[in-house]
C-alpha positions as CSV (number, residue, x, y, z in Angstrom):
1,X,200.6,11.4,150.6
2,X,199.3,8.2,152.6
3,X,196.7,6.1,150.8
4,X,195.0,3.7,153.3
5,X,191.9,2.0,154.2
6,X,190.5,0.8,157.7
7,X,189.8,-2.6,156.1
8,X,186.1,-2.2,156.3
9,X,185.4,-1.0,152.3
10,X,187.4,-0.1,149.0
11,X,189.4,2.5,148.4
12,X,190.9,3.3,145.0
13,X,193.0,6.1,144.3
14,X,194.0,7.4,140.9
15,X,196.7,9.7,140.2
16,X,197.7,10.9,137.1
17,X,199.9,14.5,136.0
18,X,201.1,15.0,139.6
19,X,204.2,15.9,141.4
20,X,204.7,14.5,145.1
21,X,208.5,15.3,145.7
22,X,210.7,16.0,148.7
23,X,207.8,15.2,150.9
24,X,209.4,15.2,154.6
25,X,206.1,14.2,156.7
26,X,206.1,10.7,158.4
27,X,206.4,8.4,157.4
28,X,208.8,9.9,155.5
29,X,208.5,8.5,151.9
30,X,206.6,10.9,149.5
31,X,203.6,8.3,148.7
32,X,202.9,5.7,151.7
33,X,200.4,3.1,150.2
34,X,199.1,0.2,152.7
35,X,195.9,-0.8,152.1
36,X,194.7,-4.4,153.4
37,X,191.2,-4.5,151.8
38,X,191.3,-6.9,148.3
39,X,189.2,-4.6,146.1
40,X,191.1,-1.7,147.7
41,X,193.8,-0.5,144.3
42,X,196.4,2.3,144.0
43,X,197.3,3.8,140.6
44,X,199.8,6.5,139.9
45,X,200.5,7.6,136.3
46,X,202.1,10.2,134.5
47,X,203.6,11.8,137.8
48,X,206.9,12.9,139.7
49,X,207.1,10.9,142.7
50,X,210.4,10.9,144.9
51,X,209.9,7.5,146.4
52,X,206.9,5.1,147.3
53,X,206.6,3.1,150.1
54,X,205.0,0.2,149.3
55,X,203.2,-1.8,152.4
56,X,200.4,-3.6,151.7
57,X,197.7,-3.3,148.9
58,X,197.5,-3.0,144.7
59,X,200.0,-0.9,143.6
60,X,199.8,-0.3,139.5
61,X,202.2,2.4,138.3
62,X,203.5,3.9,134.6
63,X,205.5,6.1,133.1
64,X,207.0,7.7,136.7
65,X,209.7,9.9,136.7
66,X,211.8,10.0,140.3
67,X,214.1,12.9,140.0
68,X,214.1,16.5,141.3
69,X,211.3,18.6,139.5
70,X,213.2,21.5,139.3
71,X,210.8,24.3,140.2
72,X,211.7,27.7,139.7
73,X,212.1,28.6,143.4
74,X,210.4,25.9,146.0
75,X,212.2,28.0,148.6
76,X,210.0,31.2,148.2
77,X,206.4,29.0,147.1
78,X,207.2,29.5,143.1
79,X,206.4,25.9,142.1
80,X,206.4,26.8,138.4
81,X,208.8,23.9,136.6
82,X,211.9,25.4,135.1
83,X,213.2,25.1,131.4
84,X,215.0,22.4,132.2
85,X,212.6,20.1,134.1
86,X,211.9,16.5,133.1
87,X,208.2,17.0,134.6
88,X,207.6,19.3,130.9
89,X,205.4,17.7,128.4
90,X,205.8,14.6,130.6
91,X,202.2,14.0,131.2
92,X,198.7,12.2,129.5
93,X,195.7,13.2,128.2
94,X,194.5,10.1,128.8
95,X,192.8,10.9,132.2
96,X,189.8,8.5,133.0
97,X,186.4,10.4,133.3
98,X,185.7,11.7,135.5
99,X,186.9,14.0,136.5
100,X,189.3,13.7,133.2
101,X,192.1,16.0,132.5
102,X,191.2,19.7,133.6
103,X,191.0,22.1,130.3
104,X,193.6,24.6,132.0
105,X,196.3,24.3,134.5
106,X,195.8,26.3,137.9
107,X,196.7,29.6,136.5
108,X,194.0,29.5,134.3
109,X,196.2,28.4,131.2
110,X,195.3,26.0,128.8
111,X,196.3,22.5,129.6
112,X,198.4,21.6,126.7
113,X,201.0,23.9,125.2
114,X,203.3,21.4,124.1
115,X,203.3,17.9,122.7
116,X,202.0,16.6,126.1
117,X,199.9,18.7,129.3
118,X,203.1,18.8,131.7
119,X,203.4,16.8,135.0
120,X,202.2,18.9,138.0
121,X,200.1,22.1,138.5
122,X,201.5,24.6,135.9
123,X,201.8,24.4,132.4
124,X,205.3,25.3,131.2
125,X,204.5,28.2,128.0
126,X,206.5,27.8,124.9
127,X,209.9,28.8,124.7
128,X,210.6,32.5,123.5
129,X,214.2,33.3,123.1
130,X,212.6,37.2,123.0
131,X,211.9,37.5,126.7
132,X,215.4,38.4,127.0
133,X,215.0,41.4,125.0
134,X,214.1,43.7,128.2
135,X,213.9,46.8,126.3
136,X,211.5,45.3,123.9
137,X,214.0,46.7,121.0
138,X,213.9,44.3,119.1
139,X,217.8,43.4,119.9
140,X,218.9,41.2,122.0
141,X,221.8,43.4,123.8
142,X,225.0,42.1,125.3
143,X,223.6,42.5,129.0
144,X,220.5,40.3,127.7
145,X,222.4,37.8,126.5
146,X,224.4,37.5,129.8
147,X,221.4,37.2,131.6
148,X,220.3,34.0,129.6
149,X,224.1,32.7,130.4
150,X,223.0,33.2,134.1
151,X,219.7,31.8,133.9
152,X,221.7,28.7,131.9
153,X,224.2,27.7,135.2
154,X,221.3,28.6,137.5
155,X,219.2,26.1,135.9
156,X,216.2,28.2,134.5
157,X,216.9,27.1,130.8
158,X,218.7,24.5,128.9
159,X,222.2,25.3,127.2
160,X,220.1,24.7,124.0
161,X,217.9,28.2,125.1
162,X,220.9,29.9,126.4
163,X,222.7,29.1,123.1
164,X,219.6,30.6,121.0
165,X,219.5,34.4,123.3
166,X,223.4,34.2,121.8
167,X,222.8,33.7,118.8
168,X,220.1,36.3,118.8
169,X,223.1,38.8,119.9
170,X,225.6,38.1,117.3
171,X,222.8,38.6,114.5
């Protein structure tokens, strides 16, 4: 993302809940602000940016976070954030109006399902040890548990997830 102005007026940008990470266009750093007129101001709140490159211009930041997302599977377009991302309940309601914080995430899901709306565009659902039950038994089967052991060292969920699928198989 480049913020700039031709010098000529104002240009204020606001950003707030976002994720710009890993961004490899020139020139090169995720956000490029360099902006030359006075009343010209670039915020960024709440958001997951890899680096800034700061030339010219107001630059106001808070509450950044500069480290790897972790999306489910950038490789294959799934930019869901997994269970172990720092981007979850990382965000603000307090988005200045308008536009003001959108009442669902771009799936269609409310906003806020924790303690705070998550940083980028999807909104992480609640934990529930039970999706590991794949034969919706009601038992969490030695296979099932594995799988949560997997999804553990693959990064999906925390050790504190994986540990609760376990426990859910020794009873």
């Amino acid at each position: 993302m480049v913020v700039h102005d031709d010098g000529a007026g104002t240009t204020t940008a606001e950003i707030y809940n976002s994720i710009i990470y890993g961004n490899t266009a020139n020139p090169g750093a995720d956000v490029t602000i360099a902006t030359t007129t006075a009343s010209s101001s670039t915020e960024i709140h709440y958001s997951d940016i890899g680096n800034v490159n700061h030339r010219s211009g107001t630059y106001n930041s808070s509450n950044l976070i500069s480290a790897s997302p972790l999306f489910l599977d950038p490789a294959n377009k799934d930019f869901h954030l997994g269970f172990t991302s720092p981007c979850i309940d990382g965000g603000t309601t307090a988005v200045p109006d308008p536009p003001g914080m959108p009442a669902t995430d771009f799936e269609g899901n409310p906003r806020v399902l924790g303690a705070a709306p998550d940083i980028g565009a999807y909104e992480m659902p609640e934990w529930d040890p039970w999706v590991y039950d794949e034969n919706e038994d009601g038992i969490i089967q030695k296979m099932e548990a594995i799988h949560a052991i997997q999804d553990y060292f693959s990064g999906k969920i925390s050790k504190m997830q994986a540990i609760q699928v376990v426990m859910l198989y020794f009873g």
